[in-house]
C-alpha positions as CSV (number, residue, x, y, z in Angstrom):
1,X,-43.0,-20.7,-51.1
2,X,-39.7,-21.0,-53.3
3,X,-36.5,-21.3,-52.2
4,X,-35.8,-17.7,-52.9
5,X,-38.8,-16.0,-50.9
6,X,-37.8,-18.4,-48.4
7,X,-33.9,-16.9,-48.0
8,X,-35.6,-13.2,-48.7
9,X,-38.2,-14.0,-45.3
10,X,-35.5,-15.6,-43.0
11,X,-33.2,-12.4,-43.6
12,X,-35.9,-10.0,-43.2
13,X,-36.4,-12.2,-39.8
14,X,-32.8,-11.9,-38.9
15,X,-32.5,-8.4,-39.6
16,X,-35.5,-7.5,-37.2
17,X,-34.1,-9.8,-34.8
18,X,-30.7,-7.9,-34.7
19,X,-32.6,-4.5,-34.8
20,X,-34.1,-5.2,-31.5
21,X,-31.1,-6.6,-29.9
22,X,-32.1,-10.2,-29.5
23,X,-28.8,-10.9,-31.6
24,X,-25.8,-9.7,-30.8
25,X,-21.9,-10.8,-32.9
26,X,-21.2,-13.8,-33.3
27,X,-24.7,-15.0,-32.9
28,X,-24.7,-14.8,-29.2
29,X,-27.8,-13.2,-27.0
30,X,-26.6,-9.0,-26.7
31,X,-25.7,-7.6,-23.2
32,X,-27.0,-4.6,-22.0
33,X,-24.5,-1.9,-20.1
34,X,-25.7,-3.4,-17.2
35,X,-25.9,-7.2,-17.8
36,X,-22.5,-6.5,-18.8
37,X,-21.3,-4.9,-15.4
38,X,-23.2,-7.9,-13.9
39,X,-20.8,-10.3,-15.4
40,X,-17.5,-8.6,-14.3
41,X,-14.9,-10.0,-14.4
42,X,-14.5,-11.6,-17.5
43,X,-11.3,-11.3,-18.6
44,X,-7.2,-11.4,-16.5
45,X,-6.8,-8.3,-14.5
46,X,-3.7,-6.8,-14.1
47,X,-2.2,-5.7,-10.6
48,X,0.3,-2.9,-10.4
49,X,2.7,-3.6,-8.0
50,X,5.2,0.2,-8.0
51,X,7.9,-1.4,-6.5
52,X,11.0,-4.2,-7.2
53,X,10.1,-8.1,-7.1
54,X,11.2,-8.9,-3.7
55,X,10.1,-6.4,-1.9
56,X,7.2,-6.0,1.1
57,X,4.7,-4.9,-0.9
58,X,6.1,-7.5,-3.7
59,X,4.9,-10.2,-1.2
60,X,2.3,-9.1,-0.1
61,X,0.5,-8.7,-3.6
62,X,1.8,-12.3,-4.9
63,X,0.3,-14.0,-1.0
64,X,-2.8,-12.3,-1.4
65,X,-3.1,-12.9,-5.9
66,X,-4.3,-16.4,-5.4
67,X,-7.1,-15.5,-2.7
68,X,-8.3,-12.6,-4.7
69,X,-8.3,-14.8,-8.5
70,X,-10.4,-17.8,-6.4
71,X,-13.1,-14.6,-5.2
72,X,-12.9,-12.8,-8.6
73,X,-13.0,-16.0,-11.0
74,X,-10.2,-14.5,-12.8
75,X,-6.1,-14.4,-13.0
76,X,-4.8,-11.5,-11.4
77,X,-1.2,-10.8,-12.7
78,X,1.1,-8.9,-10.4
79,X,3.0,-6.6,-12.8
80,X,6.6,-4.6,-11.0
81,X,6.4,-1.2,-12.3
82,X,9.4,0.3,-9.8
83,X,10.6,3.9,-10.0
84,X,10.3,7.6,-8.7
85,X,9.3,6.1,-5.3
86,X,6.4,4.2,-6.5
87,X,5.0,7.4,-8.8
88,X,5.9,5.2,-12.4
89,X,3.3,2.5,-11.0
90,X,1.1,5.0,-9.9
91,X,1.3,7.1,-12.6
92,X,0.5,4.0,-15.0
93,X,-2.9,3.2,-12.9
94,X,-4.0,6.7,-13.3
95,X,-3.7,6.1,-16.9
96,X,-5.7,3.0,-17.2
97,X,-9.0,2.5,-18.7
98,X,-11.3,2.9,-15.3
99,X,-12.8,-0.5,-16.0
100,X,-11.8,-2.6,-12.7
101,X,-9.2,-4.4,-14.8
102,X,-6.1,-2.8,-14.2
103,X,-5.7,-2.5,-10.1
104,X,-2.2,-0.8,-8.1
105,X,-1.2,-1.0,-5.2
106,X,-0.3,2.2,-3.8
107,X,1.9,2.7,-0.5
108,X,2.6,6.0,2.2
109,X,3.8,8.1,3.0
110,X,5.7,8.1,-0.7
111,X,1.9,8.4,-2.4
112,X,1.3,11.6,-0.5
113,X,5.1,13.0,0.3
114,X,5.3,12.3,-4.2
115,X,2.5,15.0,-5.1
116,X,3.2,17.3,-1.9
117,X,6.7,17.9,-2.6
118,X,6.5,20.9,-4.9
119,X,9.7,19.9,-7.0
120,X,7.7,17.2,-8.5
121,X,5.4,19.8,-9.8
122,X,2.2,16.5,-9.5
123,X,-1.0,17.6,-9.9
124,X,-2.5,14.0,-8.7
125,X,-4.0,14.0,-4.9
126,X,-6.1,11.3,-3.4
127,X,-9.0,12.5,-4.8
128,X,-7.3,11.3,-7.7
129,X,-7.8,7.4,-7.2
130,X,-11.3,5.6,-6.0
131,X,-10.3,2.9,-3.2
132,X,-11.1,-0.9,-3.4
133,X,-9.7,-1.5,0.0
134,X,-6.0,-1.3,2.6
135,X,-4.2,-4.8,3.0
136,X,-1.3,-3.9,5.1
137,X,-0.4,-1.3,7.5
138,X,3.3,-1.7,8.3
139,X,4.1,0.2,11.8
140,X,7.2,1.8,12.4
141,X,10.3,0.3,14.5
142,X,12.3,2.1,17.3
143,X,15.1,0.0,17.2
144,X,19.6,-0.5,18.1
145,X,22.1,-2.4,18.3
146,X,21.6,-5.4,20.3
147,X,24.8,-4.5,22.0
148,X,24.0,-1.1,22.5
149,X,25.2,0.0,25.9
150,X,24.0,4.2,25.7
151,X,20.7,3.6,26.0
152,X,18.5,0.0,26.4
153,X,15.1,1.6,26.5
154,X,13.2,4.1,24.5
155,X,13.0,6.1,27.3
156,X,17.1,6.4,28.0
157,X,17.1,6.7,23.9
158,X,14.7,9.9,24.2
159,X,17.0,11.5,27.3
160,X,19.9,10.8,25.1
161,X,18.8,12.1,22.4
162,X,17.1,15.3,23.8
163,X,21.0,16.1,25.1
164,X,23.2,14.6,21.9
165,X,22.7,15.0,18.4
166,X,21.7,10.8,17.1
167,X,21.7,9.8,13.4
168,X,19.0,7.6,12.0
169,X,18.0,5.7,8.9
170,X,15.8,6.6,6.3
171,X,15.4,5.2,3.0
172,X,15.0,8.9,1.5
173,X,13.6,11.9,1.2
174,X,9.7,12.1,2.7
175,X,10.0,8.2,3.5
176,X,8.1,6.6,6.8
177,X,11.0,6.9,8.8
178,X,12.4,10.2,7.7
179,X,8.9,11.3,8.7
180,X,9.4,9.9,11.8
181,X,12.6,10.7,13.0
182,X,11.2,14.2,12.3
183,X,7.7,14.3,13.8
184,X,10.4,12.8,17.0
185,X,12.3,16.0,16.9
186,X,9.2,18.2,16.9
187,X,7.0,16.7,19.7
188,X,9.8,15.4,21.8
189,X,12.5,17.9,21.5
190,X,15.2,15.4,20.3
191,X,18.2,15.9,17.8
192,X,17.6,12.9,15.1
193,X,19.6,13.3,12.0
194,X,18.1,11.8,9.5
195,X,20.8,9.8,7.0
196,X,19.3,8.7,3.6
197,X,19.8,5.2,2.1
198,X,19.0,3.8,-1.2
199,X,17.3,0.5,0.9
200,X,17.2,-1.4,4.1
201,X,20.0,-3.6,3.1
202,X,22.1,-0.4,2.9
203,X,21.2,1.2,6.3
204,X,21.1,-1.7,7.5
205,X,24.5,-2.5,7.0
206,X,25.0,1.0,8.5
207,X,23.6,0.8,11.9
208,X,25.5,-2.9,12.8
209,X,28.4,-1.2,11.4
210,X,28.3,1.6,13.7
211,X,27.9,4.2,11.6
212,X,24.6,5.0,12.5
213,X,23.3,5.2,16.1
214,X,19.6,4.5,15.5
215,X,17.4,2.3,13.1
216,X,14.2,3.6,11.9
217,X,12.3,1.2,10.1
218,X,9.2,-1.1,10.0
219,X,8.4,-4.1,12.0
220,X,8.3,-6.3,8.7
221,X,12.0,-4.8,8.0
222,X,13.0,-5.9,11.9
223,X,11.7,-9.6,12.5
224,X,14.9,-11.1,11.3
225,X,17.5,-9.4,12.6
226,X,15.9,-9.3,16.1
227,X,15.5,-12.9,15.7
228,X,19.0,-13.5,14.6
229,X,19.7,-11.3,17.9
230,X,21.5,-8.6,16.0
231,X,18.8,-5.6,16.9
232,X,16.3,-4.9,20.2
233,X,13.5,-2.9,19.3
234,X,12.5,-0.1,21.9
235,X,9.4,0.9,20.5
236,X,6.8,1.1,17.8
237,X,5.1,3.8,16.3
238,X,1.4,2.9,16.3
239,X,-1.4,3.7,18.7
240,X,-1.4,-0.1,20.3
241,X,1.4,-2.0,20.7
242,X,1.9,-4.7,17.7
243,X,1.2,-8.5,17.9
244,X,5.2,-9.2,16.9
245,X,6.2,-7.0,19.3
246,X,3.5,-7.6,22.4
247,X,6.3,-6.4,24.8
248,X,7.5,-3.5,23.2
249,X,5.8,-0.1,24.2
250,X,4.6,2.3,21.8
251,X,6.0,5.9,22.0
252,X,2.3,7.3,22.9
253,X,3.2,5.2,26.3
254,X,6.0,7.4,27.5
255,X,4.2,10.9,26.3
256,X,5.5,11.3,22.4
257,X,1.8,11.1,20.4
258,X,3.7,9.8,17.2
259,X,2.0,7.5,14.8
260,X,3.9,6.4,11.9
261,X,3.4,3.4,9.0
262,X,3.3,2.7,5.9
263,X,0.2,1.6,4.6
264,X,-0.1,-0.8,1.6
265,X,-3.6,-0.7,0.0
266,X,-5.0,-1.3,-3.5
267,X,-6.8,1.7,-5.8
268,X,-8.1,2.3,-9.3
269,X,-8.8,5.0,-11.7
270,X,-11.1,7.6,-10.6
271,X,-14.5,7.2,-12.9
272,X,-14.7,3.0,-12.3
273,X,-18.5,2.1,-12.1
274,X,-19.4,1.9,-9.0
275,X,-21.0,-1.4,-9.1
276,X,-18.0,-2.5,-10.4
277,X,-15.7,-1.2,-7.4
278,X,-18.4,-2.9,-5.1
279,X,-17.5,-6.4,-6.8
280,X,-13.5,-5.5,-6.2
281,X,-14.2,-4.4,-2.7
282,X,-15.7,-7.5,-1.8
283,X,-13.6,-10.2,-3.4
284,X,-11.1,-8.2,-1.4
285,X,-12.7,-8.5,1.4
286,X,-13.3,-12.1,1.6
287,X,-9.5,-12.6,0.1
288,X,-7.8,-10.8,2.5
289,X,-10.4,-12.7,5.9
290,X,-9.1,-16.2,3.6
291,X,-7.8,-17.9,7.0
292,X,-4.9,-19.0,4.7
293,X,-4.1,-15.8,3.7
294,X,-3.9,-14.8,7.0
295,X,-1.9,-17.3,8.1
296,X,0.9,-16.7,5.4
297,X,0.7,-13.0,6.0
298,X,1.1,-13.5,9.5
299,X,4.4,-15.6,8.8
300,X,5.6,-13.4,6.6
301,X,5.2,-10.8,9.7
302,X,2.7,-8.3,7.7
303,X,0.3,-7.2,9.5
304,X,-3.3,-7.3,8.1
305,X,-5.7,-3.9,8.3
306,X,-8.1,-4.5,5.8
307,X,-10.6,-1.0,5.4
308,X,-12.7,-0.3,1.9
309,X,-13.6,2.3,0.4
310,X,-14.2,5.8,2.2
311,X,-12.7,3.8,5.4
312,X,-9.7,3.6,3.6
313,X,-9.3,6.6,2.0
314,X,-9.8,8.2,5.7
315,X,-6.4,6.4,6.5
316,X,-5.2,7.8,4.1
317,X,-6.5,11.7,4.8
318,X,-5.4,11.4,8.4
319,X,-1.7,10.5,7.2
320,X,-1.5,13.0,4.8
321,X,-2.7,15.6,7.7
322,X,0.2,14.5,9.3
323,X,2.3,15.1,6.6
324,X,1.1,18.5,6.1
325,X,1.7,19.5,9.6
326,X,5.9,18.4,8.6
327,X,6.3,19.9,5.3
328,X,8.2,23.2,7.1
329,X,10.6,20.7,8.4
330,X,11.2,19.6,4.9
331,X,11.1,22.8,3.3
332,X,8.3,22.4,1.1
């Protein structure tokens, strides 16, 4: 056979051999749709972060980043997208490719209060996201003055405040704790007046100034400054009382059935494979159990609830139930 039959049998044999998929580009064996969903990750994903570097859920991503890239194989690169309480980070997941490689945190109440407020006119929901799983749930604070004098226990705060009108933080409109200072009013019968801030170093500032009677917060925002002994904490907002706070009685404890956090949790695009959500779900699983993730988080004083999935999203339903049941007191 002469050197040009030979060339004209070798392409014939290449061209069969492409036809049936034994050679992909590049010379490389193909991958089928599901080899290639087998092999996930392959490539840096991207997490979302909707909020300033610095920040709570700032932390907590960049703790957890380095667990999650040794379970994924992977970089994951924390990206700040702050803005319109978390909605410019949120609204930049729901615009990514549903492929498992761009992730967000998102964070209540702002998720839900930002497409049940009617002025934003947001036609996003829950049903909007599928859920790889929560990583922090954030329980709200009860807390003074340490040199408050009116009223040293959450039950001489309630009496007070059923008989004298009491201001409160809140770092804005539909936040955890204007939520809470008004689910308070409603099931207790006090007269919180909720005063907005721009942050927690502002209102802060407000409540050891004197300007404010009452700071409504999270425990992660309280740690310091009751170790520094400049606040006392008189209750939490959560159905048990917290691990920081063993002490300290929840409000269920003296009759007021209010449950208030902010849950911190990481979502994708609706329409991700769900073999490929099953992969995210349990790196995040085993990242988030990493005993040395813990133990940071813990320092750090963020507490750890990690739920997947449908589990999740059900944290989710219930707080936006609760939410629904306030939107007269907010106008909506």
């Amino acid at each position: 056979m002469g050197v040009g039959e030979l060339k004209k049998v070798l392409s014939i044999v290449v061209a069969l051999l492409v036809a049936v998929g034994i050679i992909g580009c590049g010379g490389k064996a193909s991958q089928t749709k599901n080899e290639a969903k087998a092999d996930f990750p392959t490539k840096p994903i991207t997490l979302i972060v909707s909020f300033a570097a610095g920040g709570g859920t700032d932390v907590g991503a960049r703790i957890l980043a380095p667990y999650l890239e040794k379970e994924l194989g992977v970089p994951v690169i924390v990206d700040n997208r702050p803005g319109a309480g978390g909605w410019v980070g949120y609204s930049e997941l729901l615009k990514a490719k549903p492929d498992g490689y761009t992730l967000g945190y998102v964070n209540t109440p702002g998720l839900i209060t930002g497409y049940l407020n009617p002025a934003t006119k947001r036609q996003q929901n829950l049903d909007s996201f599928a859920y790889v799983a929560n990583h922090v749930l954030d329980p709200g604070v009860i807390a003074v003055r340490a040199d408050e004098t009116r009223f040293t226990t959450i039950q001489e705060l309630i009496e007070y405040a059923k008989k004298n009108e009491l201001t409160s933080t809140t770092n804005g409109v539909g936040t955890g704790p204007h939520m809470m200072a008004l689910d308070i009013n409603k099931k207790l019968g006090t007269k919180f007046k909720p005063v907005h801030f721009n942050g927690t170093g502002e209102y802060f500032a407000a409540v050891l100034g004197g300007h404010i009677d009452v700071y409504m917060a999270r425990v992660g925002e309280s740690l310091e400054p009751v170790k520094d002994k400049q606040l006392k904490v008189l209750a939490v907002t959560t159905k048990e009382r917290v691990p920081q706070y063993p002490n300290v009685p929840t409000l269920r404890e003296i009759g007021g059935d209010v449950i208030n956090y902010t849950s911190r949790g990481i979502a994708v695009p609706k329409g991700i494979d769900p073999k490929v959500l099953e992969k995210l779900q349990a790196a995040m699983e085993k990242a988030v159990k990493n005993p040395e993730h813990v133990k940071k988080m813990e320092a750090m004083g963020l507490t750890i609830d990690c739920r997947s999935g449908a589990a999740y999203k059900g944290l989710l339903q219930e707080e936006e139930k609760t939410i629904i049941e306030l939107k007269p007191l907010l106008g909506w």
